[in-house]
ROGUGU-498255 format. One record per residue (C-alpha): residue in one letter; x, y, z. Coordinates in Angstrom, 1 decimal. Example, Ala and Ser with C-alpha at 12.3 -4.5 7.8 and 13.67 -1.06 7.14 Angstrom:
<atoms>
rest:A, u:12.3, v:-4.5, w:7.8 $
rest:S, u:13.7, v:-1.1, w:7.1 $
</atoms>
This chain:
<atoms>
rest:X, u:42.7, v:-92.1, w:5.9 $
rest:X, u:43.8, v:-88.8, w:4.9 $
rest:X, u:46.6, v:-87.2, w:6.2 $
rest:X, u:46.4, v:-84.1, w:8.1 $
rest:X, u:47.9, v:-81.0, w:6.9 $
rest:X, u:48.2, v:-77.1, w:7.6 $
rest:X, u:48.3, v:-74.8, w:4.0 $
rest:X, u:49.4, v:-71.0, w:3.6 $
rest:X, u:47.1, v:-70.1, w:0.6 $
rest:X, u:46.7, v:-66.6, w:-1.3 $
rest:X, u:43.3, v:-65.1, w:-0.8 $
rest:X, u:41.3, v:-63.4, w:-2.6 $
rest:X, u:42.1, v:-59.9, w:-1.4 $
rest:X, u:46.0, v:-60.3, w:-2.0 $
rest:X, u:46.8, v:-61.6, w:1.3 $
rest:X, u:47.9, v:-64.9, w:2.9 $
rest:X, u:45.6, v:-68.0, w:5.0 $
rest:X, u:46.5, v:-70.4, w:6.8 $
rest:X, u:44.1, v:-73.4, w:6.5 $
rest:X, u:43.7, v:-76.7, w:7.6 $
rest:X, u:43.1, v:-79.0, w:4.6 $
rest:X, u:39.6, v:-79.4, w:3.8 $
rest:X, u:38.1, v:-76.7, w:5.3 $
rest:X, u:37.1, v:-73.0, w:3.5 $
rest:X, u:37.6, v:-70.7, w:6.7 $
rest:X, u:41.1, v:-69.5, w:7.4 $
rest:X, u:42.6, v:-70.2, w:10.9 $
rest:X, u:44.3, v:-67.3, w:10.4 $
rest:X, u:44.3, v:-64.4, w:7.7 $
rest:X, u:48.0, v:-62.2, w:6.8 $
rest:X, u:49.2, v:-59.4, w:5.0 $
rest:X, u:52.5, v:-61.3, w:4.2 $
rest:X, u:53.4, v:-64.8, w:3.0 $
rest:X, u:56.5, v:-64.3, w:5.4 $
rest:X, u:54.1, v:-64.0, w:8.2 $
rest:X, u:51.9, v:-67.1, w:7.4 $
rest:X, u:54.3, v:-69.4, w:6.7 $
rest:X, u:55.7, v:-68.5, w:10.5 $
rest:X, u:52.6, v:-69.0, w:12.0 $
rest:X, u:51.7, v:-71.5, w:9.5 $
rest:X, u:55.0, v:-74.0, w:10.2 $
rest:X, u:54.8, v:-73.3, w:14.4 $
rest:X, u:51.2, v:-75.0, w:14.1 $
rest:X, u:52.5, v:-77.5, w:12.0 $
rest:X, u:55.0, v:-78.4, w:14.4 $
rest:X, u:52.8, v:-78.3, w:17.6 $
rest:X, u:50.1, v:-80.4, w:15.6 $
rest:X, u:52.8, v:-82.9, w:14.2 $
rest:X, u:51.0, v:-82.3, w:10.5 $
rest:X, u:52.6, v:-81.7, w:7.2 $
rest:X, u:53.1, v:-78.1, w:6.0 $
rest:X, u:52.3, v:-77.0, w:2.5 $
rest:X, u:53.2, v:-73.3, w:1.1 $
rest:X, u:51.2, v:-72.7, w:-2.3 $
rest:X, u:52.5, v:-69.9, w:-4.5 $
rest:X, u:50.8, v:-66.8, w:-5.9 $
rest:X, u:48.7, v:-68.6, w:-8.3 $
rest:X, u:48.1, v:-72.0, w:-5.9 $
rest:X, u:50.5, v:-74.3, w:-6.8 $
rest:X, u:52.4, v:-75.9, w:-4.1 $
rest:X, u:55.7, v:-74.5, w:-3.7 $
rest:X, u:57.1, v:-76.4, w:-0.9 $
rest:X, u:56.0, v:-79.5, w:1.3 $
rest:X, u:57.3, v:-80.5, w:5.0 $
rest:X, u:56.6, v:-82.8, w:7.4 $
rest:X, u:56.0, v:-82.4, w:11.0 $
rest:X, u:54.2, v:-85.9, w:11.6 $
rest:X, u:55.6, v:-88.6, w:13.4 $
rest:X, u:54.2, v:-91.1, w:11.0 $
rest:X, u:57.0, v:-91.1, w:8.4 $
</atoms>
């Protein structure tokens, strides 16, 4: 079973998504990383999922975990 995680990723147009893993449509599109990752990490937190924040060129910058199942 796969885990169930929340991503703020860099799109195409120079802004920030939020997505949930395994999906192509944004929940939610931003100007700013900053802004994402605030959104991003409250729905992380609501959904008890892990968080991931990917960098500029999509690497994974940092990792948390919101899920009960540790």
């Amino acid at each position: 079973m796969t885990k169930k995680s929340n991503h703020v990723v860099p799109t195409l147009s120079g802004g920030w998504s939020v997505k949930k893993l395994g999906t192509s449509k944004a929940i939610r599109n931003f100007d700013s990383q900053e802004k994402a990752i605030e959104y991003g990490q409250k729905l992380s937190q609501n959904q008890k999922t892990d968080f991931y924040i990917h960098k500029k060129n999509g690497m994974v910058q940092n990792k948390y975990s919101f899920s009960t199942n540790k």
